[in-house]
C-alpha positions as CSV (number, residue, x, y, z in Angstrom):
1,X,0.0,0.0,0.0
2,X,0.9,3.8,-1.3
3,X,2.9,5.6,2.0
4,X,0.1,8.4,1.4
5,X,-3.0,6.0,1.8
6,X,-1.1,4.7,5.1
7,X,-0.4,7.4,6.4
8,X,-3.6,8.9,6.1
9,X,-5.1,6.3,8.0
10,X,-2.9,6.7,10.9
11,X,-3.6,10.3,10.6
12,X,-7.8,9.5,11.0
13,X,-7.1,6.4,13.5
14,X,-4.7,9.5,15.5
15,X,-7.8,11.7,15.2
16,X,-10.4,9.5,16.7
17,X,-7.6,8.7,19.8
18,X,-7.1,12.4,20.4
19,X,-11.2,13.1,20.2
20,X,-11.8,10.1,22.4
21,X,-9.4,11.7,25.1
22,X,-10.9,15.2,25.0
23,X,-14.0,13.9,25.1
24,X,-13.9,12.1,28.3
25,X,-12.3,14.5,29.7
26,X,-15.0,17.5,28.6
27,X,-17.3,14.8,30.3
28,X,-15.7,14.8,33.5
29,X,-15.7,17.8,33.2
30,X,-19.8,18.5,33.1
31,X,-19.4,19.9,29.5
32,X,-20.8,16.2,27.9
33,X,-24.0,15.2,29.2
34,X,-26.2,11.6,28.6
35,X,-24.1,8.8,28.2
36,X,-20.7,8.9,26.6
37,X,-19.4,5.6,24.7
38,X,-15.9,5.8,23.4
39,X,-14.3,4.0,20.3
40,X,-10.5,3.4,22.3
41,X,-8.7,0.5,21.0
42,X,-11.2,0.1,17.7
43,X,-10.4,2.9,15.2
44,X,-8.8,0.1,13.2
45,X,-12.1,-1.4,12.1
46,X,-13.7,2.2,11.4
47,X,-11.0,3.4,9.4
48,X,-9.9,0.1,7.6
49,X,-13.8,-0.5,6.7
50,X,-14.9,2.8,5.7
51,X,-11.7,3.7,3.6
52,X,-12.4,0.9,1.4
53,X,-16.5,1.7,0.1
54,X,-17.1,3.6,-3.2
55,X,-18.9,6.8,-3.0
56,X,-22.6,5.7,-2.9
57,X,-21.9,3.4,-0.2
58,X,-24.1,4.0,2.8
59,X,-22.5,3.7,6.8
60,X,-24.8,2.9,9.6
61,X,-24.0,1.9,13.4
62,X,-25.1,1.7,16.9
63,X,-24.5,4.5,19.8
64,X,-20.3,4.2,19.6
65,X,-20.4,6.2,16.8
66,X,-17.3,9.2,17.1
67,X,-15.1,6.7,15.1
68,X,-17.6,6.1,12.3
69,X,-18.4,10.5,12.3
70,X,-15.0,11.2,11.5
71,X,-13.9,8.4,9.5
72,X,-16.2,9.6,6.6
73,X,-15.1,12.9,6.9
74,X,-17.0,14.3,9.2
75,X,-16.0,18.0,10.4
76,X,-14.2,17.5,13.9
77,X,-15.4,21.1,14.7
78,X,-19.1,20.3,13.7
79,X,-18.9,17.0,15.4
80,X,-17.9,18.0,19.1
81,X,-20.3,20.9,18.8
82,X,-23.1,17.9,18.6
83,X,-21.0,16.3,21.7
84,X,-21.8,19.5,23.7
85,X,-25.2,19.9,22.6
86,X,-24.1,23.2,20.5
87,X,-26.5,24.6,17.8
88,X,-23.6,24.1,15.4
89,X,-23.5,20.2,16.1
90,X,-24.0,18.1,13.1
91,X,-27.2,17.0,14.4
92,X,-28.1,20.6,15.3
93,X,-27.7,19.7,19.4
94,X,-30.5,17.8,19.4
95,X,-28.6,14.2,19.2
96,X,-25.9,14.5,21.2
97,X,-22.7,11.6,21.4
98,X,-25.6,8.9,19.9
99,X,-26.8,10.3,17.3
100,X,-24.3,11.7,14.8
101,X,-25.1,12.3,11.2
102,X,-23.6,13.2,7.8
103,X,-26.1,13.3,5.0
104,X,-23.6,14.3,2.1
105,X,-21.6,11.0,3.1
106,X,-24.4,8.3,3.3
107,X,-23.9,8.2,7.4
108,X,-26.8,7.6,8.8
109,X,-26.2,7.0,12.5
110,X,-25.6,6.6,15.7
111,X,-28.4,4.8,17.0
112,X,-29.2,4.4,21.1
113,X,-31.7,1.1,20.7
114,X,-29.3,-2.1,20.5
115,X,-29.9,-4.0,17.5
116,X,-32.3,-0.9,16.4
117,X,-30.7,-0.2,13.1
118,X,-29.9,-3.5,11.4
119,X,-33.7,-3.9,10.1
120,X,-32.8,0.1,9.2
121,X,-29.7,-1.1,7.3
122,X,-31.6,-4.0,5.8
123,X,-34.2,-1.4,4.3
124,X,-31.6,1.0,2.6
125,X,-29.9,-2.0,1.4
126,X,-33.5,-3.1,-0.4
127,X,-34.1,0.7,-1.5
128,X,-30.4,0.4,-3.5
129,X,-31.1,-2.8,-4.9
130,X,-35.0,-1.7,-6.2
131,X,-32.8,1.3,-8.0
132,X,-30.3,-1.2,-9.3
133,X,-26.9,0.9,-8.4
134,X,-24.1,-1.2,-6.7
135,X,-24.2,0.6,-3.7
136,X,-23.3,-1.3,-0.4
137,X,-24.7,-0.6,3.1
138,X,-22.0,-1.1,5.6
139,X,-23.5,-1.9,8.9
140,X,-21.7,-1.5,12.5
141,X,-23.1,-3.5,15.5
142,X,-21.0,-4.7,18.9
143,X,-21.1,-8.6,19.5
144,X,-23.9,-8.0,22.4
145,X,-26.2,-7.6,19.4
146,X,-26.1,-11.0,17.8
147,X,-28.6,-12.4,20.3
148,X,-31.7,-10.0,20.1
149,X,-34.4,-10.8,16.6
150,X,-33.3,-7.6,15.5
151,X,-29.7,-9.1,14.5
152,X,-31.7,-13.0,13.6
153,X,-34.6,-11.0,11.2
154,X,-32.4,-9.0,9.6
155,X,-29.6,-10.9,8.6
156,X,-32.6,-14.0,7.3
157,X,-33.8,-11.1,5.0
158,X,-30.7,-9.8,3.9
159,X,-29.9,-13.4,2.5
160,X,-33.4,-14.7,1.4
161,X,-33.6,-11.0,-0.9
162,X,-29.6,-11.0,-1.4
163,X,-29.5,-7.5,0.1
164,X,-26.4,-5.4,-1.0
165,X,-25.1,-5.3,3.1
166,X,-22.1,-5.8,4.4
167,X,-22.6,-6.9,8.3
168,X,-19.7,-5.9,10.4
169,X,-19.5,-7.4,14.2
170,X,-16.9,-5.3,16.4
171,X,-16.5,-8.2,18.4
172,X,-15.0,-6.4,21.9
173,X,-15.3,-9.4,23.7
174,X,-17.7,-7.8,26.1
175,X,-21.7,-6.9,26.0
176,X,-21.6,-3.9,28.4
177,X,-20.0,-6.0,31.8
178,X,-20.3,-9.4,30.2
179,X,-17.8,-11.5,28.5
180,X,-19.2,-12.8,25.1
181,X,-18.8,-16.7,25.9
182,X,-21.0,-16.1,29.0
183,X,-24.1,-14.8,26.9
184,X,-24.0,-16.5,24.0
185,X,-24.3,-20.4,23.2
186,X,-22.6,-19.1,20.1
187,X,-19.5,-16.7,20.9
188,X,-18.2,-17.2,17.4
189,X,-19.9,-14.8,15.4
190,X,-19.1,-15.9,11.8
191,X,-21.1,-19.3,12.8
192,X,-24.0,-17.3,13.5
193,X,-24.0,-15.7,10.1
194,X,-23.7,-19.3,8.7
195,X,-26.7,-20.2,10.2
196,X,-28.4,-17.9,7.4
197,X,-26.2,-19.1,4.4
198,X,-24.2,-16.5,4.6
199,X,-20.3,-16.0,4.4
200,X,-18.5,-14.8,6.7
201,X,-15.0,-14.2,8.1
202,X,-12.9,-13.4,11.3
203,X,-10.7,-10.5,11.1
204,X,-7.8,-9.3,12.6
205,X,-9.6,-5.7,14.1
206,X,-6.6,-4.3,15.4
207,X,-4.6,-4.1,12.6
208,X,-5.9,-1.8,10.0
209,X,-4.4,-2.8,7.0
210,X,-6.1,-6.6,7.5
211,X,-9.5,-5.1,8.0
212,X,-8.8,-2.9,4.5
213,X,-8.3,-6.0,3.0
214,X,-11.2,-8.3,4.4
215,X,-13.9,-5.2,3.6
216,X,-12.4,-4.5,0.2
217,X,-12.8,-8.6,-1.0
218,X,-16.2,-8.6,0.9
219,X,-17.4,-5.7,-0.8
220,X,-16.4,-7.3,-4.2
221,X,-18.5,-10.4,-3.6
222,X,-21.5,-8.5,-2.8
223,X,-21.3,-6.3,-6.0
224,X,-20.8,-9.1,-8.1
225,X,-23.9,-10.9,-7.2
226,X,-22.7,-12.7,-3.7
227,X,-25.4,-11.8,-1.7
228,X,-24.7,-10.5,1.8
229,X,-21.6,-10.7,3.2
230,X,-20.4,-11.0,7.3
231,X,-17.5,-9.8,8.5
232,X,-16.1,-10.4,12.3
233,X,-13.7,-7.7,13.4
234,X,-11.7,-8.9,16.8
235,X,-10.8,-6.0,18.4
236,X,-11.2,-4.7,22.4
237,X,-12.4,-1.6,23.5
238,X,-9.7,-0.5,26.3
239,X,-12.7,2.2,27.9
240,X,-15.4,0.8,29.8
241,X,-18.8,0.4,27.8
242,X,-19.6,4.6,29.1
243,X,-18.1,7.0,31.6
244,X,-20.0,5.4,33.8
245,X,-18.8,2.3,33.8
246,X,-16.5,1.0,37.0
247,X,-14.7,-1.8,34.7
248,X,-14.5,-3.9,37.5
249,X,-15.2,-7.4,35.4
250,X,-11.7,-7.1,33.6
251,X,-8.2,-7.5,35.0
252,X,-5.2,-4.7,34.6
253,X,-3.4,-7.7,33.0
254,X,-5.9,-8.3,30.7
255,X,-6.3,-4.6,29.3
256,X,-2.5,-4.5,29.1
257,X,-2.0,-7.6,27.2
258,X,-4.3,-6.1,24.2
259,X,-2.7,-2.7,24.2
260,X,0.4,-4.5,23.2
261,X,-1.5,-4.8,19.7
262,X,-2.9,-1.2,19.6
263,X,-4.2,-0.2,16.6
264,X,-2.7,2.6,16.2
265,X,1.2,0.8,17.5
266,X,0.7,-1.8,14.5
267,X,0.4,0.8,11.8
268,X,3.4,2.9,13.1
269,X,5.8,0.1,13.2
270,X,4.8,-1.2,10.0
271,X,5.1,2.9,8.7
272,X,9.1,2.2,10.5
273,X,9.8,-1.2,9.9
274,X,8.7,-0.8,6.0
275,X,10.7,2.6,5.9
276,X,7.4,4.5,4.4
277,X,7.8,7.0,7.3
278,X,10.1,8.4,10.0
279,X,9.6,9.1,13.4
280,X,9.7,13.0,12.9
281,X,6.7,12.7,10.5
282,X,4.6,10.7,13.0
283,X,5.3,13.4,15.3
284,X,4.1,15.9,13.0
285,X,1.0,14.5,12.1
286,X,0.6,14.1,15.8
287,X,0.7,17.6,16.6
288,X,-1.3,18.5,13.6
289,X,-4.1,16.1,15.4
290,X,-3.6,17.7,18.7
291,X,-4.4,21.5,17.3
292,X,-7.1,20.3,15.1
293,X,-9.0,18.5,18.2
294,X,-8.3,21.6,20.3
295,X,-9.7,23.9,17.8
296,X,-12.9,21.9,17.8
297,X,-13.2,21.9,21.3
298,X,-13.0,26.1,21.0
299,X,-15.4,25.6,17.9
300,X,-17.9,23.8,20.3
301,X,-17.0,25.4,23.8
302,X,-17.6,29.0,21.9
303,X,-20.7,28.2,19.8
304,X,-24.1,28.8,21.2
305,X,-26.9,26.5,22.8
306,X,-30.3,25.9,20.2
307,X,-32.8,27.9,20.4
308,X,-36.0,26.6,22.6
309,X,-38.0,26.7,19.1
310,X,-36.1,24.2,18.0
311,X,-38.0,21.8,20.5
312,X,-40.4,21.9,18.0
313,X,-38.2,21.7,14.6
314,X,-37.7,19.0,12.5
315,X,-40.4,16.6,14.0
316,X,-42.5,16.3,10.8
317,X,-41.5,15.8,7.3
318,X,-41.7,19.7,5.3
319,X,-43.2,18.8,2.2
């Protein structure tokens, strides 16, 4: 891969670090309100995922959605604003940390409900292939998903109509506090997309340039007439499942043993090892990250709050 391409993607996967950070720290600090999911340890599957649709392609996922909002380009600015309930958010401040938006780029959400938005994905994915384009839906759900009808429904669908979706399972081994293999008779999720004829494969989710590579061949077969495709990204989310969360159902050890494969670590010593980069220009793009988050932090801390009228905006359809 081109030295440009990767180090753009460590450039997005640094963003989404730095934004995390700020963010739960602006929480802490009262400036966040509602509940405050970070992406920590997963950019790899947002950024390796993302960067490999076609403009058309449509992005949907649940409530841990900063990664997704920036990935598809996403202004940072526009993006915390939403984060502190600012006028200037991209979902006006009504959404908040769950429900981010980009029209222009076919993101979609940022959904609260677990599970809510795969029958969501399923119908965009029917409304591309009644207009016969080749677009793809790419849809984002955590492994605690995989055991509610929403998940079972959609998925039969997808393959009985050969829906154009791509199913992605960020697999952080945990459903909120609990470990995958003690709520589910079936902690392997590629055997669950079996179940509905569909093919699926485990992924590598911490290492950026494998998850390229898995979504790029996936979204191949369903353009060429594959049907549905499943993909299951192993990765580990090193934050608890919200601010709120104590973490105390996970060991030090265990946190420390996957940090040794950090995302963003993999990339850079590939960038090193490969000679594609030095170290000075890892620092630079590093620093560029850290002004570019602080200057959406003053874009959101300085913009105002909505109006009360907009209580009442946006709540039916304007013909």
């Amino acid at each position: 891969m081109e030295k440009t391409t990767l180090l753009g993607w460590y450039q997005q996967m640094v963003l989404i670090r730095r934004f995390e950070q700020r963010s739960a720290e602006l929480y802490q600090q009262g400036k966040i309100g509602g509940f405050l999911h970070l992406y920590i340890g997963q950019e790899a599957v947002a950024v390796g995922t993302i960067n490999a649709r076609q403009e058309g392609d449509h992005v949907i996922t649940a409530y841990r959605d900063h990664g997704h909002a920036l990935t598809v380009g996403s202004d940072p600015g526009a993006v915390m604003a939403e984060m502190l309930g600012k006028a200037t958010g991209v979902s006006r401040g009504k959404g908040g940390s769950m429900h981010l938006v980009n029209i222009e780029q076919h993101f979609w959400g940022g959904y609260a409900v677990v599970g809510g938005h795969l029958p969501l994905a399923a119908g965009i994915a029917l409304a591309e292939q009644y207009r016969e384009t080749d677009n793809v839906v790419l849809c984002y759900f955590g492994d605690g998903s995989t055991n509610i009808g929403y998940f079972h429904e959609s998925l039969n669908l997808a393959s009985v109509w050969k829906l154009p979706v791509l199913w992605i399972a960020e697999n952080n081994q945990y459903g909120m506090g609990t470990t995958i293999d003690r709520a589910s008779a079936v902690p392997n999720m590629v055997k669950k997309a079996s179940a509905y004829g569909m093919k699926g494969k485990s992924v590598d989710g911490m290492n950026v340039m494998e998850v390229y590579k898995a979504t790029q061949a996936a979204l191949k077969a369903i353009r060429g007439g594959k049907g549905p495709q499943f993909l299951e990204m192993m990765t580990y989310r090193y934050e608890g499942h919200s601010m709120g969360d104590p973490l105390r159902y996970r060991t030090k050890d265990e946190v420390e043993k996957w940090r040794e494969d950090d995302p963003i670590g993999i990339l850079e010593r590939h960038l090193l090892s490969e000679g594609l980069a030095k170290r000075n220009e890892l620092e630079a793009i590093d620093q560029s990250v850290e002004q570019e988050v602080e200057d959406a932090v003053r874009f959101a801390e300085e913009s105002k709050l909505p109006d009360p009228e907009e209580l009442f905006s946006n709540i039916y359809v304007e013909a």
